[in-house]
Structure formats: C-alpha cells, structure tokens
CHARMM internal coordinates of N, CA and C (Angstrom, degrees):
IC EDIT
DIST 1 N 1 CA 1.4512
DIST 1 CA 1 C 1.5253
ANGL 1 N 1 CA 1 C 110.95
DIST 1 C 2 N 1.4075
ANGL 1 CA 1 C 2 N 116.50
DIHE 1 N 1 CA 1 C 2 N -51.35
DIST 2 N 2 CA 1.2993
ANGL 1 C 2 N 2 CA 101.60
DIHE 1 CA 1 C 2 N 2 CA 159.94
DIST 2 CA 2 C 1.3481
ANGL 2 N 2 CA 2 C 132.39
DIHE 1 C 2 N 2 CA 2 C -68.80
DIST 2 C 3 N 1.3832
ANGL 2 CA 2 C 3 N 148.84
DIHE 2 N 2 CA 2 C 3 N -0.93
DIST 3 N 3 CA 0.9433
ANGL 2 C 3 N 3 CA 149.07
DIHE 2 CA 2 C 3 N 3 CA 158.25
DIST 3 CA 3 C 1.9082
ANGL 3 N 3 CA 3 C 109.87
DIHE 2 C 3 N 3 CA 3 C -54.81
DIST 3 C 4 N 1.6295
ANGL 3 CA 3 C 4 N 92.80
DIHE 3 N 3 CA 3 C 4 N -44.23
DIST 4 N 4 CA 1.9932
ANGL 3 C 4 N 4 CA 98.50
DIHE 3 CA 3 C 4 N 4 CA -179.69
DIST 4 CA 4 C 1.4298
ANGL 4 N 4 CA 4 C 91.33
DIHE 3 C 4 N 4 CA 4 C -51.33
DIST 4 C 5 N 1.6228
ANGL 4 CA 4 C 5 N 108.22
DIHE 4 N 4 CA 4 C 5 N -88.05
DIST 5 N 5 CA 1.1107
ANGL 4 C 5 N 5 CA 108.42
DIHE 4 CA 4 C 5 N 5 CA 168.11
DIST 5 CA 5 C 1.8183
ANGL 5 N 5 CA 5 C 124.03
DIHE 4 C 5 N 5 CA 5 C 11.13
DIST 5 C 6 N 1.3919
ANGL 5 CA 5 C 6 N 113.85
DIHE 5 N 5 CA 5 C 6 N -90.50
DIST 6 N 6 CA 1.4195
ANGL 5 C 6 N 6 CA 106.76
DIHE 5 CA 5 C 6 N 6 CA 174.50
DIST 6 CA 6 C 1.3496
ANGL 6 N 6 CA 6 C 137.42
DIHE 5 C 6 N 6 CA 6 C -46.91
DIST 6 C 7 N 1.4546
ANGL 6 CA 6 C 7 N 76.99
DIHE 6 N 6 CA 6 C 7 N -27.59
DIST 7 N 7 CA 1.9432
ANGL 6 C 7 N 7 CA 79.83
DIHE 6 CA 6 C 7 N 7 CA -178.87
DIST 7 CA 7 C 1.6735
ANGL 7 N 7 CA 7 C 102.46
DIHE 6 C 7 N 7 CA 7 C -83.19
DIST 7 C 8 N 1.2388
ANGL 7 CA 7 C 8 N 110.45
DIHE 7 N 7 CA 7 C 8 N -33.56
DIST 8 N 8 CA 1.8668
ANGL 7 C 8 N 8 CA 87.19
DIHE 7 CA 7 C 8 N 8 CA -175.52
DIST 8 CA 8 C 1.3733
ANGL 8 N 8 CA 8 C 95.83
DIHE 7 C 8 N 8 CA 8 C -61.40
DIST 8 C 9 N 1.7402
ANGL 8 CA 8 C 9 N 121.59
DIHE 8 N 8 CA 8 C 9 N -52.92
DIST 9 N 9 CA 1.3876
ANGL 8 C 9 N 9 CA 101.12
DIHE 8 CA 8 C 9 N 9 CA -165.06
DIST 9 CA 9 C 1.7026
ANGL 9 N 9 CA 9 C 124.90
DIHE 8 C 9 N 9 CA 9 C -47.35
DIST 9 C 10 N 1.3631
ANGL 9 CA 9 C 10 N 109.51
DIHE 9 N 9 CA 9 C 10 N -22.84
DIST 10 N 10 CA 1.3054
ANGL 9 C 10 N 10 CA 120.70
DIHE 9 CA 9 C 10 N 10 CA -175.61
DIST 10 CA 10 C 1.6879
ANGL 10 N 10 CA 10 C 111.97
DIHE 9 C 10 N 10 CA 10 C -51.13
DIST 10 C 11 N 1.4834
ANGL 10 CA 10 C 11 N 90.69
DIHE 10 N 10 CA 10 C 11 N -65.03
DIST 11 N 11 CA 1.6142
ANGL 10 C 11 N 11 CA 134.78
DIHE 10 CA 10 C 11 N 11 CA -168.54
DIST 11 CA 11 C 1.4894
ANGL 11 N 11 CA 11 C 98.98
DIHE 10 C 11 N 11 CA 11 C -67.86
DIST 11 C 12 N 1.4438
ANGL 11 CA 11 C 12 N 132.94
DIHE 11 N 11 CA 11 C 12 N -6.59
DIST 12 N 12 CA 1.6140
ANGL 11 C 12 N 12 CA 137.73
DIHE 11 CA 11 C 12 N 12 CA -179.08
DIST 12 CA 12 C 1.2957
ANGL 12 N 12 CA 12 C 85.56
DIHE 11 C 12 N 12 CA 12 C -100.03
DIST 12 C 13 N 1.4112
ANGL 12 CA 12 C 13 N 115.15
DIHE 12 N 12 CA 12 C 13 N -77.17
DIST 13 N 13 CA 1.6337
ANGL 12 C 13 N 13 CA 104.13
DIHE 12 CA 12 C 13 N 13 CA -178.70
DIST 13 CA 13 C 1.3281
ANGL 13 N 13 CA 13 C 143.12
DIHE 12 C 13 N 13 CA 13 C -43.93
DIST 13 C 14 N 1.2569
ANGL 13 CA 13 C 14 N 116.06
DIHE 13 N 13 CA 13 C 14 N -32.71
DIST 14 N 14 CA 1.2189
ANGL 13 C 14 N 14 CA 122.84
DIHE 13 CA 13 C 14 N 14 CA 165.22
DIST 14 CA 14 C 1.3658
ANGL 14 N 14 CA 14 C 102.08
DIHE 13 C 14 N 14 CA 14 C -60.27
DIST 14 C 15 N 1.2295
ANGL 14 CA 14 C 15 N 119.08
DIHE 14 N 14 CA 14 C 15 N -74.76
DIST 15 N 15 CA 1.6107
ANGL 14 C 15 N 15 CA 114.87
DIHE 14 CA 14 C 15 N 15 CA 171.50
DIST 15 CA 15 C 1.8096
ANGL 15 N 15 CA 15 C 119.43
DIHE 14 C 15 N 15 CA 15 C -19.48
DIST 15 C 16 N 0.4553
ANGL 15 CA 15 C 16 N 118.48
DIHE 15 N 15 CA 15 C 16 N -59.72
DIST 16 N 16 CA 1.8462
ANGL 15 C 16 N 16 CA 145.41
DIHE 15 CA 15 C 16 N 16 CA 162.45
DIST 16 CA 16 C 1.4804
ANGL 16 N 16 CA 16 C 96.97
DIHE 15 C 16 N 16 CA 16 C -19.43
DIST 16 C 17 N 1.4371
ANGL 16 CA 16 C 17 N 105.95
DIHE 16 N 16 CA 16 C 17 N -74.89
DIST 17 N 17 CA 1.8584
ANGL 16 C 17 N 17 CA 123.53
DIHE 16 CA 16 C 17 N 17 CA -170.23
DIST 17 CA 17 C 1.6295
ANGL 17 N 17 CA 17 C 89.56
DIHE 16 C 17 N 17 CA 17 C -76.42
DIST 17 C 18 N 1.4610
ANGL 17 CA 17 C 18 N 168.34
DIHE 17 N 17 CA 17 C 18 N -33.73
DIST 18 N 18 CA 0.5527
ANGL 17 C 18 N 18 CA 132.75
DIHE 17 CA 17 C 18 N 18 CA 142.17
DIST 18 CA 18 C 1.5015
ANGL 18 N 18 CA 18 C 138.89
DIHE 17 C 18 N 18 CA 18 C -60.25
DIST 18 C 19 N 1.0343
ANGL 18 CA 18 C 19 N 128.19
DIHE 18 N 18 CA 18 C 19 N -33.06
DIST 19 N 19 CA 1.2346
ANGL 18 C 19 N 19 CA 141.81
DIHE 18 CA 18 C 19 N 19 CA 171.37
DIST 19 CA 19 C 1.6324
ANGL 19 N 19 CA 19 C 105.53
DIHE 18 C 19 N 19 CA 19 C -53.42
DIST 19 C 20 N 1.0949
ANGL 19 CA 19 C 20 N 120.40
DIHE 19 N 19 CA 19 C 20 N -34.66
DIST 20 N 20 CA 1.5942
ANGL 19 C 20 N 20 CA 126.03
DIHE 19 CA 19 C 20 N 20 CA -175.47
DIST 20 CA 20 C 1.6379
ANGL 20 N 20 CA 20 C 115.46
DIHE 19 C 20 N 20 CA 20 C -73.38
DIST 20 C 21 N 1.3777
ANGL 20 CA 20 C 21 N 116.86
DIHE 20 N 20 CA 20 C 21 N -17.61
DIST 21 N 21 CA 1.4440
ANGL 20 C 21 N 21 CA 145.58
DIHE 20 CA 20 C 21 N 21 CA -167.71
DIST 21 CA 21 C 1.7089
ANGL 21 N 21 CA 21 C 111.30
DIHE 20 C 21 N 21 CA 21 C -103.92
DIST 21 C 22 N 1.5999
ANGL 21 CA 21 C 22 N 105.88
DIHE 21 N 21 CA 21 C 22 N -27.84
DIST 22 N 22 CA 1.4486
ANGL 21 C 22 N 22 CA 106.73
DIHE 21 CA 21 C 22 N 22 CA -177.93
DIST 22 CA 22 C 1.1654
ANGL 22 N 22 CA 22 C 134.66
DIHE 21 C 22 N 22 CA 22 C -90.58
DIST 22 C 23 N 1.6013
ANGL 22 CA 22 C 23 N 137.31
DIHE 22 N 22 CA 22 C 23 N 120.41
DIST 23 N 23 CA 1.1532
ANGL 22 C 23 N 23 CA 143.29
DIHE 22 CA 22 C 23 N 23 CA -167.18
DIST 23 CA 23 C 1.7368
ANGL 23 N 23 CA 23 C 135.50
DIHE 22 C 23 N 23 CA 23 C -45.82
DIST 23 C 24 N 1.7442
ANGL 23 CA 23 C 24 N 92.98
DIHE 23 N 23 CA 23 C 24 N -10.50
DIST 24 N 24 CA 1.3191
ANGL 23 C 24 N 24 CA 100.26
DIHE 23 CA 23 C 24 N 24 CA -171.87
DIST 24 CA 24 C 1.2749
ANGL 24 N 24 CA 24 C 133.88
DIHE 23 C 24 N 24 CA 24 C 132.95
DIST 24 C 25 N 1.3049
ANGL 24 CA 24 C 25 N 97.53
DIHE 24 N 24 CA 24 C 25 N -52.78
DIST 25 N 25 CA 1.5650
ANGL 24 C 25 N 25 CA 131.03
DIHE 24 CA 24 C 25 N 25 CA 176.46
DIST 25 CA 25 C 1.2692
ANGL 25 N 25 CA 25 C 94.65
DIHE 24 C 25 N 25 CA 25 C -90.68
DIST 25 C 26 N 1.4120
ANGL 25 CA 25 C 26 N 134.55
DIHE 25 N 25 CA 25 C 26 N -34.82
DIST 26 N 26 CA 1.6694
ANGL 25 C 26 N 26 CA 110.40
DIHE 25 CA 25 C 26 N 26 CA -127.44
DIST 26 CA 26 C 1.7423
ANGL 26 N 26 CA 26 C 96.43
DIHE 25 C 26 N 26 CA 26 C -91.31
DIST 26 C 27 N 0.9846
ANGL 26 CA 26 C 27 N 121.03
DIHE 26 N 26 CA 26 C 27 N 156.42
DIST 27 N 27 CA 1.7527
ANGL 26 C 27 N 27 CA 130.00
DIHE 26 CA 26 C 27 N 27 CA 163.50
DIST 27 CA 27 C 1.1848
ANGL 27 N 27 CA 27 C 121.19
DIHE 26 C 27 N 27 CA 27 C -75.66
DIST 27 C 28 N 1.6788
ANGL 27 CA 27 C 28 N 121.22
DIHE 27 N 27 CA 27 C 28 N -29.75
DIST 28 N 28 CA 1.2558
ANGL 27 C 28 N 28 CA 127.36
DIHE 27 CA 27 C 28 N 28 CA 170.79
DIST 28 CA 28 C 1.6383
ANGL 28 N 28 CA 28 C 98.65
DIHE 27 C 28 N 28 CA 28 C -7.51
DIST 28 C 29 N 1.6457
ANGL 28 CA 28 C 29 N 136.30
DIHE 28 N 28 CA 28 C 29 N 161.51
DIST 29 N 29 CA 0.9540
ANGL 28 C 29 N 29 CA 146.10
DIHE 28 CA 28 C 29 N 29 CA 165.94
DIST 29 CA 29 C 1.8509
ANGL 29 N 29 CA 29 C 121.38
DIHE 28 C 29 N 29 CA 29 C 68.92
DIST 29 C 30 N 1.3256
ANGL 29 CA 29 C 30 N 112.90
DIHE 29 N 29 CA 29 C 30 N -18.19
DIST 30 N 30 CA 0.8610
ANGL 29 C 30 N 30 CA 143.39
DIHE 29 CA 29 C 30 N 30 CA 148.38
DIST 30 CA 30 C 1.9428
ANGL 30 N 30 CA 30 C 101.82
DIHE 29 C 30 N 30 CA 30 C -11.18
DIST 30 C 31 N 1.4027
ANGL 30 CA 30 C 31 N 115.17
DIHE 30 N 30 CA 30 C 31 N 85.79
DIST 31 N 31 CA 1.4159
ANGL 30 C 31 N 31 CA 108.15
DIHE 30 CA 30 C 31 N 31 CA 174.73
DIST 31 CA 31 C 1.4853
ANGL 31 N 31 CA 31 C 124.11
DIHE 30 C 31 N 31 CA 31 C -65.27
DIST 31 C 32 N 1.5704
ANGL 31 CA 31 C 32 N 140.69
DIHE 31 N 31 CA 31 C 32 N 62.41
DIST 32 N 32 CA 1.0484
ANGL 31 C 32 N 32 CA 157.58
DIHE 31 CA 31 C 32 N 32 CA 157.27
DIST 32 CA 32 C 1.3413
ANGL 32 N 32 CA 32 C 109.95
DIHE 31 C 32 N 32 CA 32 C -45.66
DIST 32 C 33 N 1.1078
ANGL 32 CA 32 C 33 N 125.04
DIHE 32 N 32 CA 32 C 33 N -11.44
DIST 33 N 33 CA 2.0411
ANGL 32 C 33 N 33 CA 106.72
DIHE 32 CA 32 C 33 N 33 CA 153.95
DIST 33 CA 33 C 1.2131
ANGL 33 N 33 CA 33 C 136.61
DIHE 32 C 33 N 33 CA 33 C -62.08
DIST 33 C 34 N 2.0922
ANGL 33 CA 33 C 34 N 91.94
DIHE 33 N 33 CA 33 C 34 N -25.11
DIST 34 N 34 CA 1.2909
ANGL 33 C 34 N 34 CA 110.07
DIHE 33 CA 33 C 34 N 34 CA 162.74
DIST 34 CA 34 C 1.4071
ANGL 34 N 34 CA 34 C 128.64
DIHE 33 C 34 N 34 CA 34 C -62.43
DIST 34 C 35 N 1.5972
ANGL 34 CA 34 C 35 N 126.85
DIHE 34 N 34 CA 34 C 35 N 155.00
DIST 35 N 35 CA 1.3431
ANGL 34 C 35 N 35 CA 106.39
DIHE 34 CA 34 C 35 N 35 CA 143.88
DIST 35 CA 35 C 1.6793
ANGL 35 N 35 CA 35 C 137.32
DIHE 34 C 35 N 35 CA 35 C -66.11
DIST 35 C 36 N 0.8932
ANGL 35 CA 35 C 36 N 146.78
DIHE 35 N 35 CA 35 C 36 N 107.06
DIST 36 N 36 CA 1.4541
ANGL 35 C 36 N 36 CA 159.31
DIHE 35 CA 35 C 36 N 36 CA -144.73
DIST 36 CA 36 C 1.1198
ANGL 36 N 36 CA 36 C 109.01
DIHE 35 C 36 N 36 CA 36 C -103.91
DIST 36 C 37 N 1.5532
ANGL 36 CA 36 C 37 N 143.14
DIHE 36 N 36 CA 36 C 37 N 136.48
DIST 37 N 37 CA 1.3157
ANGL 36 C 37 N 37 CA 156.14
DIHE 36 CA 36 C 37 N 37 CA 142.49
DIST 37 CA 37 C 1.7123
ANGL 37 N 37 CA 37 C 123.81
DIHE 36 C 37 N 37 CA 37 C -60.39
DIST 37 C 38 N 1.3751
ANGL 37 CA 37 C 38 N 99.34
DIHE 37 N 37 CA 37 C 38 N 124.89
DIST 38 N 38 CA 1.3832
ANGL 37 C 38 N 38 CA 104.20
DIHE 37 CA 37 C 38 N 38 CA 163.05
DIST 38 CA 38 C 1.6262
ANGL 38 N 38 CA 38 C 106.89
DIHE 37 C 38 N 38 CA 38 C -16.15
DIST 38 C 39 N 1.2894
ANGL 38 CA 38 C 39 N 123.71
DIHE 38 N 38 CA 38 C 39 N 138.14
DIST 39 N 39 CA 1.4126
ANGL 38 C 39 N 39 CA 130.62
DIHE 38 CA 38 C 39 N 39 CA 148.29
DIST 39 CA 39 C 1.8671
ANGL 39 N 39 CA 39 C 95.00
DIHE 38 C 39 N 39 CA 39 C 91.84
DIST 39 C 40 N 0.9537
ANGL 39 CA 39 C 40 N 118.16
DIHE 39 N 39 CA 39 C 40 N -9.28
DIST 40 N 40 CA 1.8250
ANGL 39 C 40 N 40 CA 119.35
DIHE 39 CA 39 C 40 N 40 CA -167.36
DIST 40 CA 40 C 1.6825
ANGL 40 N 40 CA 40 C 96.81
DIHE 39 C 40 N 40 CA 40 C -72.84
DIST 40 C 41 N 1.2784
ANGL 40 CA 40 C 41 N 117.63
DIHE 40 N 40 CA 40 C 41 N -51.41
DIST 41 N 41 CA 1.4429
ANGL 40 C 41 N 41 CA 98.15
DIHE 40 CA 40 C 41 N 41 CA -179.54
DIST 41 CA 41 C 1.6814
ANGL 41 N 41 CA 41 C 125.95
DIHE 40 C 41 N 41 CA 41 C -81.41
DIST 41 C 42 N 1.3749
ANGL 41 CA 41 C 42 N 103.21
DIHE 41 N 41 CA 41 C 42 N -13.10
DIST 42 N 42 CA 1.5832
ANGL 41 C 42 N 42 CA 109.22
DIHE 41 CA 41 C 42 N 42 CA 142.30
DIST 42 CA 42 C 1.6763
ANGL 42 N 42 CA 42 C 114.48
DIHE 41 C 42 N 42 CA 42 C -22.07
DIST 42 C 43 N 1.8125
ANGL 42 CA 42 C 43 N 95.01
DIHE 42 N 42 CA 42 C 43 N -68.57
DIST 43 N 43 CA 1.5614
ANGL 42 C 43 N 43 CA 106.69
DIHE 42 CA 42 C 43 N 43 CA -131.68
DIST 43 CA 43 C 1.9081
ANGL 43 N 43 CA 43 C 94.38
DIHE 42 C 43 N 43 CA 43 C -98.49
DIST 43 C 44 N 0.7462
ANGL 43 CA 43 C 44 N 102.90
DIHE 43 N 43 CA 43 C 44 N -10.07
DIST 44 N 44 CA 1.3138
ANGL 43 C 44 N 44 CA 131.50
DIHE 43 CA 43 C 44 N 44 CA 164.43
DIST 44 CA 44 C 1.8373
ANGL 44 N 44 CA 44 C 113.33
DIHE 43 C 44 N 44 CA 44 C -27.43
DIST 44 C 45 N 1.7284
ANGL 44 CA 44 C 45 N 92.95
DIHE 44 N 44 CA 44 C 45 N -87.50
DIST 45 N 45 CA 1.6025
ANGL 44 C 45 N 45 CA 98.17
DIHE 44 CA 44 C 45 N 45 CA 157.66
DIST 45 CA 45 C 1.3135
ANGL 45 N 45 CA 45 C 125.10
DIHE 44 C 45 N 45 CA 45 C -47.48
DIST 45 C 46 N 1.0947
ANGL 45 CA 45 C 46 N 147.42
DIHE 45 N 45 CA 45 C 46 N -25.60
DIST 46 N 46 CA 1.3078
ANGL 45 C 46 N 46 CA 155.16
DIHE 45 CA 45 C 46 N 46 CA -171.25
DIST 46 CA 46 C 1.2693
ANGL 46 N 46 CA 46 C 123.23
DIHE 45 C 46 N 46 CA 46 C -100.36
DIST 46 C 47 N 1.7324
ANGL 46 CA 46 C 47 N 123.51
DIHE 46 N 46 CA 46 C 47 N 18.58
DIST 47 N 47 CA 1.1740
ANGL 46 C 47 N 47 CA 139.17
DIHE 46 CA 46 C 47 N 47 CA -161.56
DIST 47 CA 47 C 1.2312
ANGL 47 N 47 CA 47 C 94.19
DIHE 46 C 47 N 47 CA 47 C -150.07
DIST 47 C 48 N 1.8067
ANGL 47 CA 47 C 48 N 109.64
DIHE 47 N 47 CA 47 C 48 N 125.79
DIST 48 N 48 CA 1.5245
ANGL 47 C 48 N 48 CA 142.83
DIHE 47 CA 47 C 48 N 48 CA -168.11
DIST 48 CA 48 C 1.5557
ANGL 48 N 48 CA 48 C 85.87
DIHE 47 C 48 N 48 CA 48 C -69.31
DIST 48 C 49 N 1.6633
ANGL 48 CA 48 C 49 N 102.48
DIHE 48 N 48 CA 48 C 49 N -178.25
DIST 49 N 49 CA 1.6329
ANGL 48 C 49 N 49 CA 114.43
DIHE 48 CA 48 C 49 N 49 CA -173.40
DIST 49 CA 49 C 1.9071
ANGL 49 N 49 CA 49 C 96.83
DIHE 48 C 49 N 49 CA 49 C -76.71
DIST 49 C 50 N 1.3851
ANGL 49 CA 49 C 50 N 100.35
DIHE 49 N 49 CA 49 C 50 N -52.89
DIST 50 N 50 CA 1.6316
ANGL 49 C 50 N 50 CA 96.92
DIHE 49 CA 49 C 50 N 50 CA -179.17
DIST 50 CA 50 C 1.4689
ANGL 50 N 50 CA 50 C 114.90
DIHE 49 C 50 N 50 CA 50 C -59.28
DIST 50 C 51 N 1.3896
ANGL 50 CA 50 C 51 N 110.10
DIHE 50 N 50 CA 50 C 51 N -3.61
DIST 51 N 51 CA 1.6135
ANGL 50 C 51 N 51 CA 103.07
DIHE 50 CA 50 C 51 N 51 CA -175.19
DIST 51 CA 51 C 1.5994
ANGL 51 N 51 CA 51 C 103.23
DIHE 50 C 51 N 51 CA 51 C -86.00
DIST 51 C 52 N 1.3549
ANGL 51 CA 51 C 52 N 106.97
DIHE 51 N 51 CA 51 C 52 N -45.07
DIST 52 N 52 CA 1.5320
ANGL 51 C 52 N 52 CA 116.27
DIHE 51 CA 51 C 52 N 52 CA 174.11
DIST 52 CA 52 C 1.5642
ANGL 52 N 52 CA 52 C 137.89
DIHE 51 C 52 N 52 CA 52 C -74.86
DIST 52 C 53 N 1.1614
ANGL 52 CA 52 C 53 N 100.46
DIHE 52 N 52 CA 52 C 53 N -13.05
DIST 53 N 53 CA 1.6338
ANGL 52 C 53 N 53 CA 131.79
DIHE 52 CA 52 C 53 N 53 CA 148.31
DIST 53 CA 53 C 1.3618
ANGL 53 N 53 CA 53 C 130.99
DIHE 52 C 53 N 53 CA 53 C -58.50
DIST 53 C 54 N 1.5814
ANGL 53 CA 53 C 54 N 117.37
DIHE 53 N 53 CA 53 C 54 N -31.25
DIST 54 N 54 CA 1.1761
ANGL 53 C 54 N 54 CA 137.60
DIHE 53 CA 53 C 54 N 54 CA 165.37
DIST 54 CA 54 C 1.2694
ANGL 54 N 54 CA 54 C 109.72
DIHE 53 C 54 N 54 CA 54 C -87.89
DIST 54 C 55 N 1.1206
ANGL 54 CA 54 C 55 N 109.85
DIHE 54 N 54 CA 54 C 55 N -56.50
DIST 55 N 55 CA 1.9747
ANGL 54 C 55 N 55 CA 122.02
DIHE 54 CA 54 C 55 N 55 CA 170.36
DIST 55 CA 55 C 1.3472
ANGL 55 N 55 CA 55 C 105.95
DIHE 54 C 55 N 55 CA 55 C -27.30
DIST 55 C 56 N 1.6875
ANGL 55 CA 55 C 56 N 101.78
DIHE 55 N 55 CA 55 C 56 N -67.35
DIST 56 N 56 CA 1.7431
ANGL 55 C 56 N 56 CA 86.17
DIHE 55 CA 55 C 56 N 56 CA 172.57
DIST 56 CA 56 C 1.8735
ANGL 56 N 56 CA 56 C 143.34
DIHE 55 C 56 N 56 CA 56 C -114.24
DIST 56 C 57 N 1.4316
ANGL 56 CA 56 C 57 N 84.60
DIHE 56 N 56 CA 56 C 57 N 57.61
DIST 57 N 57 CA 1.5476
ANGL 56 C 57 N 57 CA 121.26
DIHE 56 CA 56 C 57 N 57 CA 170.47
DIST 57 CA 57 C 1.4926
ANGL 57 N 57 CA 57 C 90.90
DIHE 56 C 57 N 57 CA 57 C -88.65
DIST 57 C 58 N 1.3992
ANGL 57 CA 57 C 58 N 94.35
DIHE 57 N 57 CA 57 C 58 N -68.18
DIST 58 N 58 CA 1.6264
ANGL 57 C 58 N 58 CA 113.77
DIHE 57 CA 57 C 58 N 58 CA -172.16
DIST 58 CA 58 C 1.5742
ANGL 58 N 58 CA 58 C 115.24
DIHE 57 C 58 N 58 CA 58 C -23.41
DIST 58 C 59 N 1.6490
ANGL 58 CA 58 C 59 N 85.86
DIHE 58 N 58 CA 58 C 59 N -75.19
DIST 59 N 59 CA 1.5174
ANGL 58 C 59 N 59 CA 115.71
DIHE 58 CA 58 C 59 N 59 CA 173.60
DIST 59 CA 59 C 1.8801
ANGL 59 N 59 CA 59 C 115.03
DIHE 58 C 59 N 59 CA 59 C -20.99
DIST 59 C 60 N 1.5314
ANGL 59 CA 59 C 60 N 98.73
DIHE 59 N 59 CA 59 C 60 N -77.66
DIST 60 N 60 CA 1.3803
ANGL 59 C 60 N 60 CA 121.01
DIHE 59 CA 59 C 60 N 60 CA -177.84
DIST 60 CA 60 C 1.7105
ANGL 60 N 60 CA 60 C 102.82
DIHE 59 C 60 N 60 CA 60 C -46.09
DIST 60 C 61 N 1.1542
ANGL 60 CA 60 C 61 N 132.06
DIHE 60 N 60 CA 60 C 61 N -54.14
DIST 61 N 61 CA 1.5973
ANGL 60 C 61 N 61 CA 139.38
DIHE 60 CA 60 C 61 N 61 CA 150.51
DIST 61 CA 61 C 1.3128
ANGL 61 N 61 CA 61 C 126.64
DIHE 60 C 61 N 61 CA 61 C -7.72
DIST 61 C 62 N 1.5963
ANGL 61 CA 61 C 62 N 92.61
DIHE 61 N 61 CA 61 C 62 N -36.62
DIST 62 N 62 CA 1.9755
ANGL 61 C 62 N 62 CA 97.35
DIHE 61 CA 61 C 62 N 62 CA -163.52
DIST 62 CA 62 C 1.2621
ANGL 62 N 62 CA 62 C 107.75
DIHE 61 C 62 N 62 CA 62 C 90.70
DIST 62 C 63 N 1.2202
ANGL 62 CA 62 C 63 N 125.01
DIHE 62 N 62 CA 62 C 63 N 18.18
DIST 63 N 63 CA 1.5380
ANGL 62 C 63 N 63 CA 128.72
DIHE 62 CA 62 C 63 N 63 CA 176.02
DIST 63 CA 63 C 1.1618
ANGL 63 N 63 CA 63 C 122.81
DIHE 62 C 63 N 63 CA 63 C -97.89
DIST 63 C 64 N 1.8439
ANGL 63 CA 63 C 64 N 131.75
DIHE 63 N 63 CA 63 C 64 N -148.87
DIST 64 N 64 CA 1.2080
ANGL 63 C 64 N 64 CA 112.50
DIHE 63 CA 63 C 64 N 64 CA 178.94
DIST 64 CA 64 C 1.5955
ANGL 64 N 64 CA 64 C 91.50
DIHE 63 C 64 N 64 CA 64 C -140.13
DIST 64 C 65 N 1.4614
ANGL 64 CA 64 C 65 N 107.13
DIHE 64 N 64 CA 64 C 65 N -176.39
DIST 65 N 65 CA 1.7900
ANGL 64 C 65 N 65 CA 121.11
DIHE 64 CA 64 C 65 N 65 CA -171.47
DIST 65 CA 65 C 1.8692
ANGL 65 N 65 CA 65 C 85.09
DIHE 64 C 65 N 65 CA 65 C -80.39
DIST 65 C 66 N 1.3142
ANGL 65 CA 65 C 66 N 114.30
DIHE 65 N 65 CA 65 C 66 N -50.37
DIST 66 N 66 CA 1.8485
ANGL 65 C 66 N 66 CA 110.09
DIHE 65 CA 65 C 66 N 66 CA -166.44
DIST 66 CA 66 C 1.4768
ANGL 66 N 66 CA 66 C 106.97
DIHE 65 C 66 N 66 CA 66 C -46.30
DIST 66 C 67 N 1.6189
ANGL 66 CA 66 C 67 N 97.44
DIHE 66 N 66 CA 66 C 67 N -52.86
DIST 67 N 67 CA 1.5821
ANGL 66 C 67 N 67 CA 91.79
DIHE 66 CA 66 C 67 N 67 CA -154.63
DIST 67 CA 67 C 1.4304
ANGL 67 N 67 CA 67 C 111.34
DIHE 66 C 67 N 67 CA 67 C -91.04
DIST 67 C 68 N 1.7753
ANGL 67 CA 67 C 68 N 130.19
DIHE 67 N 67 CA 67 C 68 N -8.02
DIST 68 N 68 CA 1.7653
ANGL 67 C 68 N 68 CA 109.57
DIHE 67 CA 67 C 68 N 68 CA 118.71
DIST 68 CA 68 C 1.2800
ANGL 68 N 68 CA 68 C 134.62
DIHE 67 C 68 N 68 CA 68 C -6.01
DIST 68 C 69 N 1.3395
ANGL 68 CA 68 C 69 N 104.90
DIHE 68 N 68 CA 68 C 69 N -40.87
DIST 69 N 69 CA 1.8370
ANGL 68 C 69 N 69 CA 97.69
DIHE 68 CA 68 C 69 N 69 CA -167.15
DIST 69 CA 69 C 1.6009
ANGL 69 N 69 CA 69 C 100.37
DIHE 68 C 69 N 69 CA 69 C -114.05
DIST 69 C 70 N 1.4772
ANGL 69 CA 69 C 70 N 117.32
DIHE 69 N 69 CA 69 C 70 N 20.46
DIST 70 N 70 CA 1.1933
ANGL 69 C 70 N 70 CA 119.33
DIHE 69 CA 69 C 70 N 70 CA 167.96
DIST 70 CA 70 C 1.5189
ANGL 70 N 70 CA 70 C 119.87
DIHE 69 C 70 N 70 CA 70 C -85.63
DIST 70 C 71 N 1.5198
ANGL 70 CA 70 C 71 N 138.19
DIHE 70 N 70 CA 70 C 71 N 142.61
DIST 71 N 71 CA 1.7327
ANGL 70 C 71 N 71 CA 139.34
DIHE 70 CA 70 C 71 N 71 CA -163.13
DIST 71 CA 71 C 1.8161
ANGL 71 N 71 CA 71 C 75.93
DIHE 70 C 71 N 71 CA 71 C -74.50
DIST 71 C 72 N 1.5586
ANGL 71 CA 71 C 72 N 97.55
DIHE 71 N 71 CA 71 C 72 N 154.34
DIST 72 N 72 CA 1.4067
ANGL 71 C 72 N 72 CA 122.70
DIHE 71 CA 71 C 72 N 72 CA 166.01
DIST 72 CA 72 C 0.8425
ANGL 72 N 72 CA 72 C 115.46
DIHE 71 C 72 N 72 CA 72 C -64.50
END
COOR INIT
IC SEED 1 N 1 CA 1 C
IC BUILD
C-alpha cells in the first residue's frame, strides 16, 4: 500500500514539472497509462496543478479524472 502511495506521489510530481512548462492548452502530462474517459483530455488543460494531483490519486484508485473534481 505504500508503494501505491509513492508512486502517485511520484506520478503527481512529475505531473507538477510538467504542468509548470505547459501553455494551457497543451495535454502534455496527460496520465494515459490510465484508462481515461471520453472528454478527460479535453478537461485536462483546464485543471490547476492541485486539480491534477488529485486526478491522479484518483486514477491509481480505480477511479476517474471527473469524479476528482467532484466536492467530498
């Protein structure tokens, strides 16, 4: 369990250093190891660093990028 653990934290940060480099638009960082939903690399660009940080908490879970951005 901690091994998951490390790796999202890993896999957030990296996200992070790319995310810090991207214009806005771009998908770059885009977690595609995952399985992904229609509309995710849409929504992708449009999601802060903490949004995509959670995204792939989510992800690693068996969850999805949407329901990340759902209130607790």
């Amino acid at each position: 369990m901690h091994v998951r653990r490390l790796s999202a934290v890993v896999i957030g940060l990296s996200l992070m250093g790319l995310a810090a480099c991207s214009t806005g638009t771009d998908t770059s960082g885009l977690p595609n190891q995952f399985p992904l939903l229609a509309g995710d690399e849409d929504l992708w660009p449009t999601m802060d660093d903490t949004e995509r940080q959670r995204a792939v908490l989510f992800l690693t879970s068996g969850s999805t990028i949407q329901s990340s951005l759902l209130e607790d």
